[in-house]
Phi, psi and omega in degrees: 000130171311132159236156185268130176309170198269112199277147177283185183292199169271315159303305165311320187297323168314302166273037192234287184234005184261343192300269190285124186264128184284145190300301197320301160312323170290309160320308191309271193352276203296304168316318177302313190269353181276327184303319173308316159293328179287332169301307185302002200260286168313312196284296187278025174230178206111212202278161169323306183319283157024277202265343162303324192321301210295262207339301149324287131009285180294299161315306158322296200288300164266021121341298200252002176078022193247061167337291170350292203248060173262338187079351183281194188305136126306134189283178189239132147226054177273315163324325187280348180276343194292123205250007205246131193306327190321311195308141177307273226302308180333299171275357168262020180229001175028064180261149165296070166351108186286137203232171146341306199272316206222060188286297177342318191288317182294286197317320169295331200269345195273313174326294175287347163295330181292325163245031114325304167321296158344278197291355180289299206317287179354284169342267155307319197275334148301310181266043172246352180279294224284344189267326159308306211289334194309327179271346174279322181297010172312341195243049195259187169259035166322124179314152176214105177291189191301173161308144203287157161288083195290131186244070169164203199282196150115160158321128176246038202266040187338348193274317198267037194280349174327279215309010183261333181299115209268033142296341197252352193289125142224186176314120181113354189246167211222133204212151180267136185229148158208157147346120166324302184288343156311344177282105221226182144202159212272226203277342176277005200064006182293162161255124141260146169260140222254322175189157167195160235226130182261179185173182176262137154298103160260004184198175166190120182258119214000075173101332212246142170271177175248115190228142153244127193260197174289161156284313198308310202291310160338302184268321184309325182282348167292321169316290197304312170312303162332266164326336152279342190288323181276349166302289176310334178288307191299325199284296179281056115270329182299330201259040110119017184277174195200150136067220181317306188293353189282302201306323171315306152338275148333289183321334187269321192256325161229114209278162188275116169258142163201169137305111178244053185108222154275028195222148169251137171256166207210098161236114207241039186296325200257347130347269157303079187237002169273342162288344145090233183298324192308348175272045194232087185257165191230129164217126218227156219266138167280197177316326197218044154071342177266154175236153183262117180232090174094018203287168171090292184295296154306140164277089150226184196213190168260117170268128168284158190302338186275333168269023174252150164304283202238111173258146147249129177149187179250132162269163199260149168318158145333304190295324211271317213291314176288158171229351175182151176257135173284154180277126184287300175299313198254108185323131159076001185270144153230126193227139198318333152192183201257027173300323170288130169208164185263162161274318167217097188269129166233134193229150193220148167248120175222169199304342165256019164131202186271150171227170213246148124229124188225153195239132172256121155273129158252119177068044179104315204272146167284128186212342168225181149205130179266160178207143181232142187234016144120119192054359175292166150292164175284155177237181143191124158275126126336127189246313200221190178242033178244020167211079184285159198293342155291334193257352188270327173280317157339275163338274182308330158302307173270020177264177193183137150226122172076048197079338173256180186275160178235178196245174177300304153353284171279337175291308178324284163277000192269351194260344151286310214298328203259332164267013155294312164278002160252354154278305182313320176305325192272309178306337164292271216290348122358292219248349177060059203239203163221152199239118259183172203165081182267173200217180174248184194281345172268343189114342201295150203271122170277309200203158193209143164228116139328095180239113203272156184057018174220132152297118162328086202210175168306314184304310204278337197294301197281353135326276197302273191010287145343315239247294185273020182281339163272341170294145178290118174265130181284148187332312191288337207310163163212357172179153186276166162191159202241124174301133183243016181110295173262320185280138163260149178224141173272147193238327163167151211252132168282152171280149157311316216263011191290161206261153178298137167294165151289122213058349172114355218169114198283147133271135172336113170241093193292164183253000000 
């Protein structure tokens, strides 16, 4: 029987390979964890099941010290083969080439990018496991201590935070966000979150969100960092570091934030060092005073309120908590709330494109019907007297796409496309099928597929690939994507040069 090796300390690592930190190795790091991110974006996104299995798996393996059979990425090492003095990588990684004179040196340097490599992947591809399972366990039975300390105004009505909770959070809702690393435990062995920062969900990038918060919410996580930097400083001079290697050091594993006027910098140079200054971000307050801070990059995730120590912000009534809905289907659409919808659709294929008729409610009630007659404008009769043409414009003012304002028009259709594609998404997975999509460069939907009896999963992606790399593409499309259960996800970038369909237009061909 196996036992899982013992990992070393910090100190031991150290002195095994860190007093000088070798380039080649270090290169090794940074190849091991982007490559762990780039895996975890295919590996960790679908359906949930799915995707707790793989996270499991990948933990189970490097538990037991078996990399080998994880399945993950293999390194390249072709930056150690590049023989021209010239070349970027060579000259920001000062690897030796192998020659005559110095076989011994290349051999050394290919060793050490490998366990570097070894130890980023490793590394990394745990804690993107441990952190994905952490946001699927949400709805686990896990103890929920007393209530948190709101640390800002806001409803203190601390019994009723369920509706905060994140099963219930979608885009447009105001939600408790943390850190992958923030999940500590406590004298019980409970899980806790230590502090977490409130905000709007606007997105969510492989897995992980994206919120925009307050200046208040802002400087706390600058605060907070700040506050891991010293942590972290105290820890290694304890494991015996000084002077440079210390601040280099820190800088590397928590990078330095501050305020710069209304712009926060980010500086991720000792991170990053082939990037030189670009790894230098301005990350500056949109239109209404909130910042995205690091969403995309950072793992963060939605916590319920009952596992935190500490929140900052102001949390919202109920009533308060959504501030806008996101369009599920139609990239980048937000429309102020979700009364209008559409009920019932019928659709024709005809030589200038689909034509349409479909019936709108409001707040329950039939109140229009749209009709498109196929390259036409969209249209829409009054049904009732509960949607007049000012309350219909209203509307379409406060909706955005991609941020900007919309027509009546654009409202019309993007509100057929998103229940069309949410019946068709729920009859895949039903039926346990995978739902397919190419798109342009705005989201606009070209072409749609069905490919029956295969599940959306890791295993399967490079299969669909295959699949729509032979399919005729339309001319505008610029990438595929795939329904992953909540989500639509990218599946692979169209060539420009892809050949035109045939009539201007694929049809849905199930598979």
């Amino acid at each position: 029987m196996s036992t899982a090796p013992e990992r070393p300390t910090y100190s031991e690592d150290m002195s095994r390979h860190d007093r000088k930190p070798d380039a080649a190795r270090e290169a090794g790091l940074r190849a091991g964890r982007d490559s762990a991110d780039r895996w975890a974006q295919d590996a960790l996104a679908g359906h949930p099941a799915d995707v707790t299995a793989e996270a499991r798996r990948i933990l189970a393996g490097l538990a037991h010290g078996d990399p080998a059979a994880l399945d993950l990425p293999a390194p390249n090492l072709n930056d150690l083969d590049r023989t021209t003095p010239a070349a970027d990588t060579t000259a920001t990684l000062d690897v030796p080439v192998p020659t005559a004179e110095s076989p011994e040196r290349h051999t050394e340097a290919t060793t050490a990018y490998l366990v570097g490599y070894i130890t980023g992947l490793m590394q990394r591809a745990g804690e993107r496991c441990r952190a994905v399972l952490q946001v699927l366990a949400a709805t686990d039975d896990r103890t929920v201590l007393p209530a948190p300390t709101i640390a800002a105004s806001g409803t203190d009505d601390r019994d009723t935070l369920e509706y905060l909770h994140p099963d219930r959070l979608r885009v447009g809702g105001i939600g408790v966000f943390a850190r992958d690393w923030a999940w500590i435990r406590d004298a019980h062995g409970r899980d806790r979150v230590r502090v977490a920062f409130v905000g709007v969900l606007v997105d969510v990038v492989n897995g992980w969100a994206v919120f925009a918060c307050s200046r208040t919410v802002a400087e706390a996580i600058v605060a907070d960092q700040e506050s891991m930097r010293e942590a972290e400083r105290a820890r290694l001079s304890a494991a015996g570091l000084r002077g440079a290697e210390l601040d280099t050091a820190v800088d590397e594993r928590v990078c330095p934030m501050r305020f710069d006027g209304d712009d926060i910098i980010v500086d991720q140079r000792a991170t990053y060092l082939e990037h030189g200054d670009a790894a230098i971000e301005r990350l500056r307050p949109d239109e209404n005073g909130r910042y995205d801070v690091m969403g995309g990059a950072w793992c963060w995730s939605a916590v319920a309120p009952g596992y935190c120590d500490r929140i900052v912000g102001d949390l919202p009534t109920p009533a308060a908590q959504q501030q806008y809905v996101a369009f599920t289907h139609v990239t980048g659409m937000h429309a102020p709330h979700q009364l209008l919808q559409i009920t019932t659709l019928q659709q024709t294929r005809t030589r200038d494109g689909v034509a349409f008729t479909a019936e709108l409610s409001l707040d329950g009630e039939q109140v229009a019907t749209i009709v498109n007659r196929g390259g036409d404008p969209t249209v829409w009769t009054p049904t009732g007297e509960g949607l007049g043409t000012a309350t219909l414009q209203r509307y379409a003012d406060a909706c955005r796409r991609y941020g900007t304002p919309t027509t009546v028009e654009q409202v019309l259709a993007a509100l057929v496309t998103e229940y069309d594609l949410t019946r068709r998404a729920a009859a895949a997975d039903a039926a346990g099928d995978t739902l397919l999509r190419a798109v342009d460069d705005d989201g606009a939907l070209l072409d749609l597929l069905t490919v029956t009896a295969v599940r959306p999963g890791h295993g399967t992606r490079e299969a669909l690939r295959h699949l729509v790399a032979a399919r005729p593409a339309h001319p505008d499309a610029t990438q595929w994507e795939v329904w992953g259960g909540t989500a639509w996800h990218h599946l692979q970038h169209i060539p420009l040069a892809a050949p035109a369909p045939r009539d201007g237009v694929v049809p849905e061909t199930p598979h």
